[in-house]
N, C-alpha and C positions, 0 to 999 in steps of 0.2 A: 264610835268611829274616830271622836278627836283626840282621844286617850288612843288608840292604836296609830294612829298618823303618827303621835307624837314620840311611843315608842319606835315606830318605823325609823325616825329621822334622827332618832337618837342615838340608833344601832347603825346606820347609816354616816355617821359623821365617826362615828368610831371603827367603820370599815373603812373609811376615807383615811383614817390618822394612821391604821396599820398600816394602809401602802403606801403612802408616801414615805412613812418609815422604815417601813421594809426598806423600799429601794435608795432612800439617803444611806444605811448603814452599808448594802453592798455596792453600789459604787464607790467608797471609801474603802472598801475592803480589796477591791482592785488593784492588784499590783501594778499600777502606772499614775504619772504624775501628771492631771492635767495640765501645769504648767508647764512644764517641758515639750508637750503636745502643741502648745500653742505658737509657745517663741523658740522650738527645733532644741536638736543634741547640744549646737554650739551658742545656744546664750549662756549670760555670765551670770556668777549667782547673785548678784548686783540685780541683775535686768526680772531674775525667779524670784527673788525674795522682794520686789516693788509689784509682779504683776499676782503674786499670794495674796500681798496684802491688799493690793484693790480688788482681789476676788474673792478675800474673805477668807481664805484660804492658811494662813497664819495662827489663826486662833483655836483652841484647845477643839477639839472636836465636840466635846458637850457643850460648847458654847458657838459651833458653828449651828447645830441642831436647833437650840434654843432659837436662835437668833433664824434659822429657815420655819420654825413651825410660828413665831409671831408673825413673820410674814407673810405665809401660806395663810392665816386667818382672812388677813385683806388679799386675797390672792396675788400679792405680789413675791414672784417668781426671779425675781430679777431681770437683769440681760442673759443674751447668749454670750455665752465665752468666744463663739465662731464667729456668729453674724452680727453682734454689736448690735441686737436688737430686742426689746422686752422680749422677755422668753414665752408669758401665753397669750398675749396677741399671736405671736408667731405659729403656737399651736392650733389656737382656735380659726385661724386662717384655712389650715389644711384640714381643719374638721369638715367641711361641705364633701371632699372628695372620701373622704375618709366613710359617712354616712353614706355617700352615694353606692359605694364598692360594700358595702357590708348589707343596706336595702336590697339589692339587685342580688346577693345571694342568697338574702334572703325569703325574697319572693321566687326564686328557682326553686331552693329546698322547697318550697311549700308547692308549687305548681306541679313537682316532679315526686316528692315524696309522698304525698298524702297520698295521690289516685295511686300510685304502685301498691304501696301498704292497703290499699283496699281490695286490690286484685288481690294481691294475694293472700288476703284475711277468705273472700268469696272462692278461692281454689284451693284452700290448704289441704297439704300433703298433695299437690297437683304439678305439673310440669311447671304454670306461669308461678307458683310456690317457691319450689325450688331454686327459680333460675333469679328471682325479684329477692329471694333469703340469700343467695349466694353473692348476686349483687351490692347489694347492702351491707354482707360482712366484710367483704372485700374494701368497699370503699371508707370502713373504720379502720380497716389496718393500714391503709397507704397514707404516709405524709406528705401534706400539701403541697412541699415544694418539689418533690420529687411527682405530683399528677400535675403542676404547673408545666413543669421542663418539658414533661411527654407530650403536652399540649402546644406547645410552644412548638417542640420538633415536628408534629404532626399536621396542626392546621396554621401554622405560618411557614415551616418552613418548607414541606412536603409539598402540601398543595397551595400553602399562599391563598388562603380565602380568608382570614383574621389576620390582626395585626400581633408584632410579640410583645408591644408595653407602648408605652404613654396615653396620653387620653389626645381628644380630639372630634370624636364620634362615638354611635352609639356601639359601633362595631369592635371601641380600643375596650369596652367593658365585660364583653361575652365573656372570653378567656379567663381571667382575674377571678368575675363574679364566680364561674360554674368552678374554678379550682377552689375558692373560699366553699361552696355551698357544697360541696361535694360531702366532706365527712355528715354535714348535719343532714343532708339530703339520706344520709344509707341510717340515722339514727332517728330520721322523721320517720324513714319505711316502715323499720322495725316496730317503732313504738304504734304508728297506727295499726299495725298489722296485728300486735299481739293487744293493744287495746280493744280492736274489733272483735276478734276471737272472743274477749272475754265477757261483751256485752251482748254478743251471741247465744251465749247460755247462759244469760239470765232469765229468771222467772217473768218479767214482764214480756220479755220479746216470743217464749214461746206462748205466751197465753195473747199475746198479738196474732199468733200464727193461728192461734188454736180457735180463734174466730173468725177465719175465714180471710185475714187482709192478706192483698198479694203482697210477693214475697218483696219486690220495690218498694212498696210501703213499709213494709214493717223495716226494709232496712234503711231506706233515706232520712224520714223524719227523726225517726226513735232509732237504730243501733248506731247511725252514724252520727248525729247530732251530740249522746252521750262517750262516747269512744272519743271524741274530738276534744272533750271538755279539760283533760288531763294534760294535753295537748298544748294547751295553753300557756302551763308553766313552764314545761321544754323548750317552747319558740322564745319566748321569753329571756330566760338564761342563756340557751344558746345564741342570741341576737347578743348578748354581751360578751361573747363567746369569739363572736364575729368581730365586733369593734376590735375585740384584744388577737383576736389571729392572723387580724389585716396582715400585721408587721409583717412576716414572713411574704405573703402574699402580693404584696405592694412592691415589695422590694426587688421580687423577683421579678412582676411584670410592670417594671418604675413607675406606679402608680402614684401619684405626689400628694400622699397622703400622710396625718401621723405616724402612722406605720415606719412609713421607707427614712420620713424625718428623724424618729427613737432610733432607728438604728443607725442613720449619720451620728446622732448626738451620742450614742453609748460609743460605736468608734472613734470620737473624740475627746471623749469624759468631758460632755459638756453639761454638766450637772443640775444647771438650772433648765434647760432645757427637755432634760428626759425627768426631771421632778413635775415640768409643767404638763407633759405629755402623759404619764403614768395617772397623777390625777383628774386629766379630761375623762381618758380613759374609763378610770373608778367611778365617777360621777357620772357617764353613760350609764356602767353598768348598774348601779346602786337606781336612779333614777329609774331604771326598763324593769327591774323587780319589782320596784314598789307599787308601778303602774299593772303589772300581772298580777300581783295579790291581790290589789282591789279589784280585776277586770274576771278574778277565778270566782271571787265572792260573786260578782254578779252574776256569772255566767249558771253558776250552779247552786241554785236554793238552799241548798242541804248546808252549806259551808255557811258559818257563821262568824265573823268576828269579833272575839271574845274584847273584855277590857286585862 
């Protein structure tokens, strides 16, 4: 187990260096000048060439990197170029809301997904089948911010029973959470649905049947306990899935999250700021994996961890 932790964390810090590498190389590749961003069309090259070089901005680009990835070690991120303020304090500030909005779609996908995918694993090739398969594919092909907007037009503006963004109650989260949970809810269906199916014809469950247990039993404890086990790595993934698709989703319904913050700070090129933000991000996701790896071992005997 301390030889795989150790691999884990090793591959895990080397996901961590790809992205924040990644995203230094293109926002530099960005045709715009954050400095001119900051002090407008009409400053002078006097006033760009003083606020370059207090933002580090002047020096060869392999030596701006160098000089962000010693940093990034101690996580220091810098200031905002905007708000004159350390840049991941200011992220890890909007991480509460940011968790809050990605938990609450997360528990819808799972309250709304699983029992559907079980209906219609128990009616296959049946009406409630059909109509829980066609639901499900549907809501993988619609983007989120276009089920957000119909949402918005529908139950705020139509009939005014939700609000259309910010927070304040439990009522400003419905909206937001069920447009984030919505694709993983139609990918939780599917997968419990075809997971069921397929622990329905195993040998064990008919030799369940085949002595006599009612059909409730053989499906509760045993087809659905195992069907669910796979299950595990999906929520998983997709929960980092969430953290990282807030953006879109925040933004639309001004949820004051990382999310809606990346995308002030990319329309700024405010560089240390969406360096700090990209990283919390990676560090969710890498963390919520590692935790399902060990949580699949326990769950399921057979799975071993090798060295």
């Amino acid at each position: 187990m301390t030889s795989y932790l150790i691999k884990r964390i090793l591959y895990s810090l080397f996901v961590l260096w790809g992205a924040v590498s990644i995203v230094f190389i293109v926002l530099r590749l960005v045709p715009s000048n954050p400095v001119v961003m900051q002090l407008g069309a009409d400053s002078t090259p006097e006033q760009r060439a003083a606020l370059a070089a207090e933002m580090g901005l002047d020096k060869p680009v392999i030596v701006q990197y160098w000089n962000f990835l010693t940093d990034a070690v101690q996580l220091d991120f810098g200031s905002s170029y905007r708000l004159q303020q350390e840049a991941l304090p200011l992220v890890l500030e909007r991480l509460p809301a940011t968790l809050e909005l990605a938990g609450a779609a997360l528990i819808m996908a799972l309250m709304v997904g699983i029992p559907l995918g079980m209906i219609a694993a128990l009616n296959v090739n049946r009406v409630p089948d059909r109509i829980v398969s066609t639901l499900s594919l549907t809501g993988q092909s619609l983007p989120p911010f276009w089920i957000g907007i119909v949402l918005i037009l529908v139950f705020a503006r139509v009939f005014g029973v939700l609000p259309s963004g910010g927070t304040g109650s439990l009522l400003h989260i419905v909206l937001p959470a069920f447009t984030l949970a919505f694709p993983f809810l139609a990918i939780l269906t599917r997968m419990t649905r075809n997971g069921l199916l397929e622990v329905l014809g195993e040998g064990y469950i008919q030799t369940a049947r085949s002595k006599g247990l009612k059909e409730r039993i053989v499906i509760a404890p045993h087809a659905i306990r195992n069907a669910l086990i796979p299950l595990v790595t999906v929520v998983g993934v997709q929960f980092g899935i969430l953290l990282a698709g807030s953006v879109v989703v925040e933004t639309v319904f001004s949820w004051p999250g990382i999310g809606r913050m990346l995308i002030d700070a990319i329309n700024m090129r405010d560089y240390n700021l969406v360096q700090a933000a990209v990283l919390v991000i990676a560090i969710g996701f890498v963390v919520i994996n590692l935790i399902v790896d060990l949580l699949y071992v326990y769950l399921d005997p057979r799975v071993r961890i090798t060295k």
